[in-house]
Structure formats: C-alpha cells, structure tokens
BAROMAR-740930 format. One record per residue (C-alpha): chain; residue in one letter; x, y, z; residue number from 1. Coordinates in nm, 4 decimals. Layout:
<torvexs>
<c = A | r = A | xx = X | yy = Y | zz = Z | k = NUM>
...
</torvexs>
This chain:
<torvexs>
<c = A | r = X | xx = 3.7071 | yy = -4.1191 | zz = -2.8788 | k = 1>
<c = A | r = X | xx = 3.8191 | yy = -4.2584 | zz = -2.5768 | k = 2>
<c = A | r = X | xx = 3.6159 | yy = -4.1306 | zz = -2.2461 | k = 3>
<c = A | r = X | xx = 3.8827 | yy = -4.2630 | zz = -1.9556 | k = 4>
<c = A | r = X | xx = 3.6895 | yy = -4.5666 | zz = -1.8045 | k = 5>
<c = A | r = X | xx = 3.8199 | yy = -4.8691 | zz = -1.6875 | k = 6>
<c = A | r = X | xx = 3.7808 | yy = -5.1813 | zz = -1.8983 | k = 7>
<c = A | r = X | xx = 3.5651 | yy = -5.3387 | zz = -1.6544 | k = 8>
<c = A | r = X | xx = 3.3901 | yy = -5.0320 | zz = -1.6751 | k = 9>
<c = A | r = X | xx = 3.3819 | yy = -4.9972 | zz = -2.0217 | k = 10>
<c = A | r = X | xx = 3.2571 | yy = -5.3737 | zz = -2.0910 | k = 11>
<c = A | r = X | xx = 2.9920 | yy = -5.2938 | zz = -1.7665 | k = 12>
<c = A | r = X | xx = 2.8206 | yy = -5.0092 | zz = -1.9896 | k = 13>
<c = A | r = X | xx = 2.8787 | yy = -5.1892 | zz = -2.3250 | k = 14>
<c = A | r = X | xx = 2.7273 | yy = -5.5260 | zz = -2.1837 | k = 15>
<c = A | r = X | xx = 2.4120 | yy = -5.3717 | zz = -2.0401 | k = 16>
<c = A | r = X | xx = 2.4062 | yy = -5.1236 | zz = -2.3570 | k = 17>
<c = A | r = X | xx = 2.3462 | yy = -5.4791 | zz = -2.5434 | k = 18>
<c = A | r = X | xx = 2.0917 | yy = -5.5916 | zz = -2.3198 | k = 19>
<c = A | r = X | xx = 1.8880 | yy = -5.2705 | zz = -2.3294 | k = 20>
<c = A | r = X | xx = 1.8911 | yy = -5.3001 | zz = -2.6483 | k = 21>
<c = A | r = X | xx = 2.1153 | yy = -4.9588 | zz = -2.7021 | k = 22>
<c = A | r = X | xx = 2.4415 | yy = -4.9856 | zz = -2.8368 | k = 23>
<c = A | r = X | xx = 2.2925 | yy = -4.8833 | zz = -3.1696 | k = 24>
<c = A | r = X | xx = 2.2778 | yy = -4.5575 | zz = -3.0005 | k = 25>
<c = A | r = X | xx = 2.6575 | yy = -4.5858 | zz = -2.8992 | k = 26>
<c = A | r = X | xx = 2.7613 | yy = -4.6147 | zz = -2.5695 | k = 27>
<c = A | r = X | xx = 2.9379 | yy = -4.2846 | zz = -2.5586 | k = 28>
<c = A | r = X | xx = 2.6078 | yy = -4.1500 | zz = -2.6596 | k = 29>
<c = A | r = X | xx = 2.4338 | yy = -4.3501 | zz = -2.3825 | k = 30>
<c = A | r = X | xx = 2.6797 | yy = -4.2471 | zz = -2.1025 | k = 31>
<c = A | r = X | xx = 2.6467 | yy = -3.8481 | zz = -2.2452 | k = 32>
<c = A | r = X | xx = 2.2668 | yy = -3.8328 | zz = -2.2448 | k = 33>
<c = A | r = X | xx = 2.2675 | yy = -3.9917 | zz = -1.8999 | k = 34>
<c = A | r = X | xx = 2.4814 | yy = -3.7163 | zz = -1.7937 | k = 35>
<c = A | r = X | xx = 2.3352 | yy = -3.4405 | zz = -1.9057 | k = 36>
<c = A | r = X | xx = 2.0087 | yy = -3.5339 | zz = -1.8268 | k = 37>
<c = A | r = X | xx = 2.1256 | yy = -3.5734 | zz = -1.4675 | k = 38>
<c = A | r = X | xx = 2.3756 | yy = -3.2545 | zz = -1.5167 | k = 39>
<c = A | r = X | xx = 2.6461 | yy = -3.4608 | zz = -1.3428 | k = 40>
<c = A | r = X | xx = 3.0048 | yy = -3.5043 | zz = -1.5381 | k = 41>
<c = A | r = X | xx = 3.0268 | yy = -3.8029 | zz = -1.7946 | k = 42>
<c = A | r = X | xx = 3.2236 | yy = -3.9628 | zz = -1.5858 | k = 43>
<c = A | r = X | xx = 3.0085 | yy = -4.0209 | zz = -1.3155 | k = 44>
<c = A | r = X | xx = 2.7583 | yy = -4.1475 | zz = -1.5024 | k = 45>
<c = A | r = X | xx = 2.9778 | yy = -4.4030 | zz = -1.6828 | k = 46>
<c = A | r = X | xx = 3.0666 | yy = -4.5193 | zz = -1.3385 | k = 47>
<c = A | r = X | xx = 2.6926 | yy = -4.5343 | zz = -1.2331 | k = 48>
<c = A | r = X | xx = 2.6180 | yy = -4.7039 | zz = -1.5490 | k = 49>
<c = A | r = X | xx = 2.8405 | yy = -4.9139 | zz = -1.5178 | k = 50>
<c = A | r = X | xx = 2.6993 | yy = -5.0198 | zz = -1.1743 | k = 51>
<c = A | r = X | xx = 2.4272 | yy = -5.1429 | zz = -1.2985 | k = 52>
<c = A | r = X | xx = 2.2512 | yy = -4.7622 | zz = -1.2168 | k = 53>
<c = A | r = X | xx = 2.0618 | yy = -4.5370 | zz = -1.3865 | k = 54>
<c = A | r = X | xx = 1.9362 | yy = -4.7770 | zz = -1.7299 | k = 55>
<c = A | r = X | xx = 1.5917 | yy = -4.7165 | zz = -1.7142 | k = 56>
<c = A | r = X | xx = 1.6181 | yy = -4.3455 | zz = -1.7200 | k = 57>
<c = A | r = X | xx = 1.8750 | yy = -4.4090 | zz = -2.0629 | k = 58>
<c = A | r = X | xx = 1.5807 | yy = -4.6455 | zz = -2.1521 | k = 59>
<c = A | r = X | xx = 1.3022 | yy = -4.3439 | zz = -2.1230 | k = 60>
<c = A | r = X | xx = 1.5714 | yy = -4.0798 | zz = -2.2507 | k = 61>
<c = A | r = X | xx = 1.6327 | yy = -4.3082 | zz = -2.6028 | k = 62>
<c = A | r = X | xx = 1.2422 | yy = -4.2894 | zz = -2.6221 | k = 63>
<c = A | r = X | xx = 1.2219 | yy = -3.9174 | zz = -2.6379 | k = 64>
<c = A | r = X | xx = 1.1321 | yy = -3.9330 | zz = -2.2703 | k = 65>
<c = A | r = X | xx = 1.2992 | yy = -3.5749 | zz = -2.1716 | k = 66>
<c = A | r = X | xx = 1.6705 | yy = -3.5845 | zz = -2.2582 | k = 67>
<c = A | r = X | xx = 1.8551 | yy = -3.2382 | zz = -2.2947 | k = 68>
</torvexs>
C-alpha cells in the first residue's frame, strides 16, 4: 500500500523503525498506531515520525502500552 510520503520521509520512519527495533511490526503499522493513538490523520504522524517525533510513545504502544 502506498501511504503518500516523501522518500526522505519514508526512509526517516523506516530508518528509525530499524533502530527501535520495529519494522517487524511494519512501518505502515507503526505510522497507523501512532495516529490513532494520537487521533491525528496518518499523515501527520508519518511526518512527525519522520522528524524524529513521537518514537517512544510507538515504543510503549508496541508493548501493549494503550494503543486503540
């Protein structure tokens, strides 16, 4: 499926997906949880993840810390 980021963006969340550890998970999956979680739009929370923002939320979420 392709979700409409950049590839810088796309190799931002993929990259830190690797170094959390989480792209097992799928980074689709990653960038999804993180939005609904945070009930923004998947695309904003690519972006943020892709930032550098908002990993060790994704980090509690994966560990059945609260995710929707």
């Amino acid at each position: 499926m392709r979700m409409g980021f950049s590839s810088i963006e796309a190799t931002g969340i993929v990259d830190n997906c690797v170094k959390k550890g989480l792209l097992g998970k799928g980074a689709g999956h990653v960038v999804i949880k993180l939005a609904k979680n945070r009930d923004i739009d998947y695309l904003t929370a690519g972006k943020l993840l892709a930032e550098g923002e908002g990993w060790d939320e994704v980090e509690t979420l994966f560990q059945g810390g609260g995710a929707r």
